[in-house]
N, C-alpha and C positions, 0 to 999 in steps of 0.2 A: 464293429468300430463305431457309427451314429450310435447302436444302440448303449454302449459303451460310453460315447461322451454324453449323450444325454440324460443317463442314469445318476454319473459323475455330477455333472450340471449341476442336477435337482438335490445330491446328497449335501454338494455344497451348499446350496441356497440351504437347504433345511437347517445345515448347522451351525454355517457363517452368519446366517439372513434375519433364518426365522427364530433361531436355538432349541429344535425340535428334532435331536437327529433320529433315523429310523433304523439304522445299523450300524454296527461298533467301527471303532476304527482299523482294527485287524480286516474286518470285509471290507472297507471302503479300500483298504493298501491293496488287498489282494486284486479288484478289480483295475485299479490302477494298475498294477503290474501286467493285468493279462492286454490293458487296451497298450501299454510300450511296447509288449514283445507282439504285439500284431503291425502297431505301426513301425515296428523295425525289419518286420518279415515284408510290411507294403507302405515301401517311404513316400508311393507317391499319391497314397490316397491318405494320408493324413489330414484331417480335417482342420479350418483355422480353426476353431474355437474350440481344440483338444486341451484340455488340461495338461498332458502332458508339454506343452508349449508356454505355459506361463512362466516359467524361467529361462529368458535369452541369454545370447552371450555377456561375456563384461564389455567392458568399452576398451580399446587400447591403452594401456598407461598413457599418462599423461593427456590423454583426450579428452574434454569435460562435456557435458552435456549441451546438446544441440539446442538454440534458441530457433521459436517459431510465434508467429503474429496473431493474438487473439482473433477469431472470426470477427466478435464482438467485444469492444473491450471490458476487461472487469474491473467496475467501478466501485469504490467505496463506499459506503454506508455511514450516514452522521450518525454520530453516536450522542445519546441523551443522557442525563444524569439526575432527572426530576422527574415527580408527577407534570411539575409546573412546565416542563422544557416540553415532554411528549405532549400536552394539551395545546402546546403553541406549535409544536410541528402538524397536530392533527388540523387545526383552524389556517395554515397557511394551506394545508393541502386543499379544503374545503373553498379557500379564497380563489385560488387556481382553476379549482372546477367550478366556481361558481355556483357551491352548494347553499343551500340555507341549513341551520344548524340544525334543525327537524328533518334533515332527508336523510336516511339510511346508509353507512360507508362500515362497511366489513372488514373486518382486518382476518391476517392467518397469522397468529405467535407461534414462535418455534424457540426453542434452545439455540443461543448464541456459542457454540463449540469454538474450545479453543483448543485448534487443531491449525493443519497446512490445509490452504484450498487450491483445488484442484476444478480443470473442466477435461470432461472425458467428452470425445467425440464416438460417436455410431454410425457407421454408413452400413445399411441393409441390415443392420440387426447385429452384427459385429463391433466389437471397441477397437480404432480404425487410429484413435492419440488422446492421449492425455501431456495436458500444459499445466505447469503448477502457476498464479499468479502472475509471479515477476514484479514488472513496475503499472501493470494490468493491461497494457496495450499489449507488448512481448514478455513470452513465459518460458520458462525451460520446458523442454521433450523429456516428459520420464514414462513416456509411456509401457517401456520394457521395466519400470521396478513399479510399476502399479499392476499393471498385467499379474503381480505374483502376490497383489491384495484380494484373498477371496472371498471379500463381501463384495467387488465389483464384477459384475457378468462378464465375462467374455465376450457372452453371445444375449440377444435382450431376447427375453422368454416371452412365447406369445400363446401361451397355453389361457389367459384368462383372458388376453385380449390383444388385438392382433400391433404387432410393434412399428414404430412410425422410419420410414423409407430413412429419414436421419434425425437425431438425435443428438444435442449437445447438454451435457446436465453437470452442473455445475456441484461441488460441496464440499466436505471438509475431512480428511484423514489423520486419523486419529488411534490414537492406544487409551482405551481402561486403562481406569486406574491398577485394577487389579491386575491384568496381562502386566502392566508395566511392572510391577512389582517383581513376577514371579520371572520377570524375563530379564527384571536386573538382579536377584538372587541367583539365576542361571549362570549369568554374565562374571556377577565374582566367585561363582564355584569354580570359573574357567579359567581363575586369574584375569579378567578383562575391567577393563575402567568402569566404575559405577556410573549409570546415565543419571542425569540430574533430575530431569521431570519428563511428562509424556509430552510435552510440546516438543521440547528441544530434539527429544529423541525421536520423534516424528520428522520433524525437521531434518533431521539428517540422517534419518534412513530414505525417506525421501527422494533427495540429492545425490545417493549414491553411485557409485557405475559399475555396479557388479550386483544383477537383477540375484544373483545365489542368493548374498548378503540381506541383499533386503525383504527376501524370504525368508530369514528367521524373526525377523519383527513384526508383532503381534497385531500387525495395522489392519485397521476397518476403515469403511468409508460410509456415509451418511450423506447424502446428496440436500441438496437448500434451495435450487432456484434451474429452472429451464430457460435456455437461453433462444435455443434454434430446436425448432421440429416441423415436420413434414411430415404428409400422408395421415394425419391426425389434427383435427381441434379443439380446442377448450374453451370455455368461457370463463372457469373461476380457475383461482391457483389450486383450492382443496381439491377437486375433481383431477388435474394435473399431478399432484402430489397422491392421489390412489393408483393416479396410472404407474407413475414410477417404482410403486412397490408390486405392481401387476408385472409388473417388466424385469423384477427380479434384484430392486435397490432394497437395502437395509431399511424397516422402520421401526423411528422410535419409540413410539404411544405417546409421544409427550406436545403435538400437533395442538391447536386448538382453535376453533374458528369463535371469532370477540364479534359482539353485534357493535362493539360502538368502541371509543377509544379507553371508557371508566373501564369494562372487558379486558381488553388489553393490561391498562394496569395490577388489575385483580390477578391476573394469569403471572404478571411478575412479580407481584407478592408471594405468590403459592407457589413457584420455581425457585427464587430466592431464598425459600423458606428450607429447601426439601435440597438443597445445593450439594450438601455434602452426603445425600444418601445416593443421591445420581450418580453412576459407576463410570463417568467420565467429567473430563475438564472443562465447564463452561463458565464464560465472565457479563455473561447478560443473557437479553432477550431478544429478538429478532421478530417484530410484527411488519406484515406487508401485505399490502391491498389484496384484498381476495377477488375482483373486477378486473380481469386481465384487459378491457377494454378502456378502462379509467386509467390502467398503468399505461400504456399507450399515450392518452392523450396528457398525462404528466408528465414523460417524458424522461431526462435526465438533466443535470447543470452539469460543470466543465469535471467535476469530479464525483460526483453519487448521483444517481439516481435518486428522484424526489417522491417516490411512492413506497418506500420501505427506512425505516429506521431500526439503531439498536439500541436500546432501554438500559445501560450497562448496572451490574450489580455495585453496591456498595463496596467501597474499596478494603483492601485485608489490608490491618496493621500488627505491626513488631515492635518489640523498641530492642536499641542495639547502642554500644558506646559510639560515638563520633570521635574517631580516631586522630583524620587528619582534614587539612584541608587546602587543596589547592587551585591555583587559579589554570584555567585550560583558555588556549587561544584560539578561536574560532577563524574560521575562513576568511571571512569580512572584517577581523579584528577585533570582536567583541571580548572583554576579557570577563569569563563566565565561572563563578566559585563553584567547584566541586567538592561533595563532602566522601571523605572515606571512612566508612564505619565498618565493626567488627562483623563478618560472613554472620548472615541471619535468613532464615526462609521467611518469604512473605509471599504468600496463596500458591505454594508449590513451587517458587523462584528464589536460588539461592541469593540476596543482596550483600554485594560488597560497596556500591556506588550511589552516591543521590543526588539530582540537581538540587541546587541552590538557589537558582535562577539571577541574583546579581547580590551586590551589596548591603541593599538597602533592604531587601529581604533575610538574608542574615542576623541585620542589626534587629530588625522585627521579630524576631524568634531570639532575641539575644540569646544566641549559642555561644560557647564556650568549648573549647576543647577537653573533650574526657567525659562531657554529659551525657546522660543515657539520654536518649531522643526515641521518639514516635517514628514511624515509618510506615507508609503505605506505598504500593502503587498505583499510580493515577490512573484511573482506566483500568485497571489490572493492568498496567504496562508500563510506565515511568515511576520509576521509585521515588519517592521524596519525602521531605524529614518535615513532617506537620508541627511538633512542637517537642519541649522539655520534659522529658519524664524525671528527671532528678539530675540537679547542677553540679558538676565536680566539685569536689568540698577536700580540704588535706591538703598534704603532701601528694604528689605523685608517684604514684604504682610502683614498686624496685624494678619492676620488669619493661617501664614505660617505653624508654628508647630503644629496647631492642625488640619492639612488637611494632613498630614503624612495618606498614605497609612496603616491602621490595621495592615495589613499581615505583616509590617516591623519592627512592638516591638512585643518586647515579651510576658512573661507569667504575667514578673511585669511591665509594661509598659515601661521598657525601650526600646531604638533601640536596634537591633538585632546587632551584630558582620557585618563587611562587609557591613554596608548600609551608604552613603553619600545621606544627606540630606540638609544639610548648603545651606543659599541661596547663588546663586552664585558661589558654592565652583567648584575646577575642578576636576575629578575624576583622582586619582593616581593607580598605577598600583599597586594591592596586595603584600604586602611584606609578609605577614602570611596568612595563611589558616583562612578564618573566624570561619569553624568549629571546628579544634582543635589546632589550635594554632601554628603549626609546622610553618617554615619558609619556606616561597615557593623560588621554583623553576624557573629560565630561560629556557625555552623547547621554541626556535623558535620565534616564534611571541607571544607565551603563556605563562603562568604561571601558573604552576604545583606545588599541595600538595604534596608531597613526602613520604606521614607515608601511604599511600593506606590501607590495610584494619582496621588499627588501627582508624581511618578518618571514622566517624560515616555514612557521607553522599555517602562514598565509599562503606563503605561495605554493606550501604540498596540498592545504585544502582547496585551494581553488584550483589547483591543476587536476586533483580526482573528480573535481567537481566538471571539469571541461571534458574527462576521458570517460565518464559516469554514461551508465544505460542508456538512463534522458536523453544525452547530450548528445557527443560524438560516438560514445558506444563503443571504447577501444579496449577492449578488456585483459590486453597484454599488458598493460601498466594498473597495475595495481599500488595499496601504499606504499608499498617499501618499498618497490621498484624503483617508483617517484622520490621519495627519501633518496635513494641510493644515488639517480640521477641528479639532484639537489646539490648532495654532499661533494659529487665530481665536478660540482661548476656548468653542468651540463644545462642546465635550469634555470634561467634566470627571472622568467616567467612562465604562465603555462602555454603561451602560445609557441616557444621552442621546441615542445612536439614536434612542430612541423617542421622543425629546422632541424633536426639528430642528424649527427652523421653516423653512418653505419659502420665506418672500419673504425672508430671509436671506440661504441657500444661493445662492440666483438671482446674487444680486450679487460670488457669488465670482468668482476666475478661473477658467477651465476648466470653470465650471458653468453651462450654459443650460437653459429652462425644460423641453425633454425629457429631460436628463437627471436632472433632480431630479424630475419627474413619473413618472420609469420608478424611481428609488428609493424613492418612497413609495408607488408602489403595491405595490413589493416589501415595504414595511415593514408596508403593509396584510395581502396575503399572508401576514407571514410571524411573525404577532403570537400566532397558535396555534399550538401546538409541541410535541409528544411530549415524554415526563418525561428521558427517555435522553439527547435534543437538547437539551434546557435543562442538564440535569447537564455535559454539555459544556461550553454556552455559557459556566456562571460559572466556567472555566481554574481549577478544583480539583486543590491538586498531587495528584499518582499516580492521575488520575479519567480515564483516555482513553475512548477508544467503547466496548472490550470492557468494563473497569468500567463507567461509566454503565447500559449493559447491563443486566449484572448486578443491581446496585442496583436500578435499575426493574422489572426481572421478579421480585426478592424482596421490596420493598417495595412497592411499587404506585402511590406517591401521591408526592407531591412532597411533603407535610407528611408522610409517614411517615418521607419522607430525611431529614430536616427534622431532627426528632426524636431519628433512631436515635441509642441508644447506646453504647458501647463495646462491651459485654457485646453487645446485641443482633445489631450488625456482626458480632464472631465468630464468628457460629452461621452464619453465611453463606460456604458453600464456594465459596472463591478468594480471601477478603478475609481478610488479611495482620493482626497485629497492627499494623503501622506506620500502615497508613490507616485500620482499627477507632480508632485516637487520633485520627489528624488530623481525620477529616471531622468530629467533635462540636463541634470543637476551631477549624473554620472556621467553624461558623454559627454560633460562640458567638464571633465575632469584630464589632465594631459596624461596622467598614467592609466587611463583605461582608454582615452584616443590612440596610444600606444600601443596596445593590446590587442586591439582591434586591425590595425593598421599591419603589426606583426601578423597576427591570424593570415589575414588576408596576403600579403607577402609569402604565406609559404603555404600557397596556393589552395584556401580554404573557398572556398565558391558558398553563398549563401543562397536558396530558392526562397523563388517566391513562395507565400503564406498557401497552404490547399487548403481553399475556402468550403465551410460546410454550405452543401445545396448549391453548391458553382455553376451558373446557367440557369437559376431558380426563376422565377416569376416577378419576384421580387429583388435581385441581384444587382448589388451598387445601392440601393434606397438606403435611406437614412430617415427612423421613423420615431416619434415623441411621443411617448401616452402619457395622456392627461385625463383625470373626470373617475369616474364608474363608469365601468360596461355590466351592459346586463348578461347579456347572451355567455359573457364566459371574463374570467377571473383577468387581473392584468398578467399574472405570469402566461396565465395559459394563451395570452395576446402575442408577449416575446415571445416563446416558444412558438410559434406559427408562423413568427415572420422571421425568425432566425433557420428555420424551415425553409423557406422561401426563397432563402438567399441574403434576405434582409438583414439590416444592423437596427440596433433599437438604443438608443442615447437616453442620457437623462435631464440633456437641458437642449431648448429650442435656439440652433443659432445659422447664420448663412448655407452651412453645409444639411439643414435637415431638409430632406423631399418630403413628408408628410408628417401629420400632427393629427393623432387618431384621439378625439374627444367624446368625452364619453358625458356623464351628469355633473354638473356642480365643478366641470372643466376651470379651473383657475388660472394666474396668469402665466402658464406656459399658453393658452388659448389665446389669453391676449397679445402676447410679443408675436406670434405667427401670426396675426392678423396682420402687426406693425411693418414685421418684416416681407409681407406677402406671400407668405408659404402656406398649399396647399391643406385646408384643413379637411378631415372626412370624420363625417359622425359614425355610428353604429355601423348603421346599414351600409354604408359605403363600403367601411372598411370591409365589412363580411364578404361584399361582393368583389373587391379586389382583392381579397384573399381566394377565393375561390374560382378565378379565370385560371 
């Protein structure tokens, strides 16, 4: 039986890994047959990393997949769209370390795959769980339908070199192009629904809860970055990245180590180039410090890490007719034109939808209903209508009003409120709210609902937004749920979550008494809540997780947020004048005092802020940098004393403890004179960094 799995092992590596196989698949079946009928004759020496174990059970109907907490969260990556953008990412990096432009900075380019990422964990050499993303702090557990991807080890092979005590390796699963092909030619020989592209279809085999199922998709996995390892070191990521094909991960050939960032470039010209001979899905490039000691002391911001970026490829364009167009009402009341154009693939993604982004971009492309229009998507990822490729001209189509998009009439087949479909017509900028009716708003370049929760489509968005992962994290109310609960008067805000009554709910449709029993015990759960998670929950314009964040590790209290005021916000480095106005500006609003007041009436409890580095050295300080430093970059200054415990502002006022001045210090050095707050030069600061 060892000798049995380990034979197994290496045939897979050979054919999954390396594409070198050394015996047909008739002898690899037959071995596998004879290691089942041994381990069924000796059920209790079965080994974990038997191949015959890579298909578990399914999950019980109705049970969805197990949520678990990144060891490390997985952060994002800034994505660049220029020579000109990557050369200013690479001179901020240089700024931070305090390079000069003549000092040596290595980069490792990779293929940006556009696949589902995934981290597999290793304890002893075994695959112990795998998390898919999620919102990157919390991932789902698919560990039992990865287990049945056999480009990933079971077991980490230490025949070339010995494998590290644990192991966390981070990357992306993915379908060929070609697999996917042959495996949706399979799919409608079966009568089964054609898959759209290999993302989607990854995605949702992925996701599945029956490891059988996701054993027939042709998924590989390609690992991108180490997160956690022990019993093993490295000094460069290229050195790390041989380990991991030593250890039995898939590699691509397509690696390449850049002396400098013009390298880097060069490397995405020549991937770019070669895009569609590459036998999978990718929408960029992925360059990242090859000095794992430099990545370190760059660190990370509240959402990417600042020692890798991704170089994204030029975007794919279609043109397709612009059908219809209607107006969509956003959470905060924003009324935002959507365009509906005729099903069109753009870079392997079927397009039936495009933002718009408001009005006065519309009027900028003078579109017209019926024009053929340009399409790409942004990123490879938001669709949008770039310009006119030829302006409706004539009469209109005989077939015109009966090729109306479904989704845009309603229950009696009329058009819905808010949709321009006229051939030819020009789109006007909403005077009323399509959903209730109220007269909109002038806000900037937009237009704004004004009734916010009374505004149907307001108050389901912002109650997803309060029951959302981020947030409260209640995952028994989903859209419709919430629609549903709306429609019954149940809802009058989203803080009546907390108010449901349960022999109510029972007598919905679709609601029986386990399913309203598994919600309120979530609601039990989930009635205490970190200050960051609550800052979320009340759907605060320009407030996402990295802000929330923020706020909470500078303020600490939910009544300090509460409070803050203009003046106070802007001493907070990241916070913009535009939300230093808004956020006073919300609580000093009587319908979100409201909201709040509800929450908290049905018995929402708010914690304190969990400060990074709590008990640090520098903990409570409030610090101003002013000048050049030599010794090291100003980021890499914040970063050390946000480390510390420290807060780092951007203007010098009663509440700063110190003002770190460096050369050619200006008058932030002066006003802390004025006001008598501690100044420290260089060397001070270094040594009060280092007690």
């Amino acid at each position: 039986m060892h000798w049995l799995v380990g034979e197994l092992a290496r045939h897979d590596r050979l054919y999954h890994v390396d594409g070198r196989p050394e015996i047909s698949d008739a002898e690899y079946d037959r071995m596998f047959r004879e290691l089942a009928e041994l381990e069924q004759a000796h059920p209790r020496d079965v080994l974990p990393d038997s191949p015959t174990r890579r298909v578990g059970a399914a999950l019980p109907e109705g049970q969805g997949l197990a949520r678990a907490r990144h060891e490390v969260p997985m952060l994002s990556i800034d994505s660049l769209f220029s020579a000109d953008e990557v050369r200013d990412f690479e001179a901020r990096v240089r700024r931070f370390l305090a390079l000069g432009a003549e000092e040596p900075l290595a980069w490792v380019c990779e293929p940006k795959l556009d696949g589902v990422s995934a981290a597999l964990t290793y304890v002893d050499g075994l695959l112990a769980r795998a998390l898919t993303r999620g919102d990157g702090e919390v991932g789902e557990d698919v560990t039992a339908n990865l287990r049945t991807v056999r480009a990933i080890p079971l077991r980490l092979t230490d025949a070339r070199r010995a494998a590290p005590s644990l192991l966390e390796v981070r990357g992306e699963v993915i379908m060929e192009r070609g697999s996917f092909e042959r495996f949706n030619a399979e799919r409608i020989a079966r009568d089964e629904p054609e898959l759209a592209n290999p993302r989607n279809a990854t995605a949702g085999a992925v996701r599945r809860t029956d490891p059988a199922e996701v054993a027939r998709y042709p998924l590989t996995f390609h690992p991108w970055a180490v997160v956690r390892v022990e019993g093993v070191s490295f000094a460069r990521y290229q050195h790390l990245a041989e380990a991991l094909a030593d250890w039995g991960f898939a590699e691509l050939g397509l690696r390449a180590v850049c002396a400098d960032v013009e390298a880097c470039l060069a490397y995405h010209a020549r991937l770019e180039a070669r895009r569609f001979e590459i036998p999978f899905e990718m929408d960029g490039v992925v360059a990242k410090l090859d000095d794992l000691a430099l990545r370190e002391r760059l660190g990370t911001t509240a959402r990417a890490v600042r020692w890798q970026y991704a170089h994204k490829f030029a975007a794919l364009e279609a043109t397709s007719t612009l059908r219809a167009i209607e107006v969509q009402v956003g959470r905060n009341g924003r009324l935002t034109p959507r365009a509906h154009v005729d099903p069109v693939e753009v870079g392997g993604v079927t397009v039936t939808h495009a933002t718009l982004h408001n009005a006065e971009h519309v009027a900028a492309l003078a579109l017209s209903i019926g024009d053929a229009v340009f399409l790409r998507r942004a990123g490879d990822v938001i669709p949008q209508i770039t310009s006119v490729s030829k302006s409706a001209s004539g009469p209109a189509p005989s077939d015109w009003d009966q090729r109306i998009p479904p989704e845009l009439l309603g229950p009696d087949g009329a058009l819905r409120a808010g949709v321009t479909t006229a051939w030819r017509a020009r789109f006007e900028a909403p005077r009323a709210c399509p959903a209730c009716g109220n007269a909109s708003v002038a806000s900037g370049k937009y237009w704004v609902c004004p009734a916010g929760l009374s505004c149907q489509p307001q108050l389901v968005g912002r109650t997803e937004q309060l029951v959302a992962q981020a947030a409260f994290d209640i995952d028994q109310l989903g859209e419709k749920r919430i629609l549903q609960l709306v429609e019954h008067g149940f809802l009058q805000s989203p803080a009546d979550v907390f108010h449901l009554d349960s022999t109510k709910l029972v007598e919905l449709e679709r609601w029986g008494e386990k399913s309203v029993a598994k919600l309120f015990e979530q609601l039990a759960a989930r009635r205490a809540i970190p200050l960051e998670r609550f800052l979320v929950a009340l759907c605060i314009p320009d407030v996402g997780v990295a802000t929330a964040k923020l706020l909470a590790q500078h303020l600490g209290s939910f009544e300090q947020v509460r409070a803050a005021s203009e003046e106070g916000l802007l001493h907070i480095d990241g916070i913009g004048p535009e939300l230093a106005r808004g956020l006073p500006a919300w609580f000093a609003d009587s319908g979100n005092q409201a909201l709040v007041s509800r929450l908290l009436a049905g018995g929402v409890s708010v914690g304190e802020a969990t400060r990074a580095a709590a008990g640090g050295a520098l903990s409570g300080k409030t610090f101003v940098l002013t000048g050049t430093l030599v010794s090291m970059g100003r980021a890499e200054a914040k970063h050390a004393i946000e480390e510390r415990g420290g807060r780092v502002a951007s203007s010098v006022s009663t509440k700063t403890d110190y003002v770190v001045a460096g050369a050619e210090a200006g008058s932030k050095l002066k006003k802390a004179q004025e006001l008598g707050i501690q100044v420290l030069d260089e060397a001070a600061f270094g040594a009060l960094l280092a007690r």
